[in-house]
C-alpha positions in Angstrom: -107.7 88.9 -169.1 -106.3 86.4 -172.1 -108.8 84.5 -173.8 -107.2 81.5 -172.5 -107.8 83.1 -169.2 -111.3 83.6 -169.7 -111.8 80.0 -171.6 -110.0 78.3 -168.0 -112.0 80.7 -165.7 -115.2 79.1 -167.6 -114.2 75.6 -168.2 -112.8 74.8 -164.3 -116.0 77.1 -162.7 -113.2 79.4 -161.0 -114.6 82.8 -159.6 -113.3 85.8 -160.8 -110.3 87.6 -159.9 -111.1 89.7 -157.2 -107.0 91.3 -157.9 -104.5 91.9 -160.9 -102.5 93.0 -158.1 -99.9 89.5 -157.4 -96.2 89.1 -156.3 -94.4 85.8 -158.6 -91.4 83.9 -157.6 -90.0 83.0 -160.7 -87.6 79.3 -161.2 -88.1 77.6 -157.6 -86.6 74.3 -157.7 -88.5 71.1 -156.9 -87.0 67.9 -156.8 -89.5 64.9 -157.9 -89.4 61.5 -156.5 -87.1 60.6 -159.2 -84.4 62.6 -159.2 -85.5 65.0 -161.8 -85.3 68.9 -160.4 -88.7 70.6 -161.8 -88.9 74.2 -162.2 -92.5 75.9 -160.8 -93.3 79.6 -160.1 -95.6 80.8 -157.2 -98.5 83.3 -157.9 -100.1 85.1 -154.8 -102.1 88.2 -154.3 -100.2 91.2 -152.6 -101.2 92.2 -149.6 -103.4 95.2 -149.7 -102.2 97.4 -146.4 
């Protein structure tokens, strides 16, 4: 873990990871109310099968 990490873990009260195993989708477009297309990447645990 990063110190930033560790210094957001602390500061927002999250638990700990209970993975380092994730999938990302990288770039997905997102349009705001304005017109403006935003550009945001998704972070989720895989699946452990």
């Amino acid at each position: 873990m990063t110190v930033t990490g560790w210094v957001a873990q602390r500061l927002l009260k999250l638990p700990p990871a209970t993975t380092r195993k994730v999938s990302v989708e990288r770039d997905l477009r997102i349009t705001a109310d304005d017109g403006v297309t935003l550009l945001a990447d998704r972070w989720w645990p895989r699946a452990s099968i």
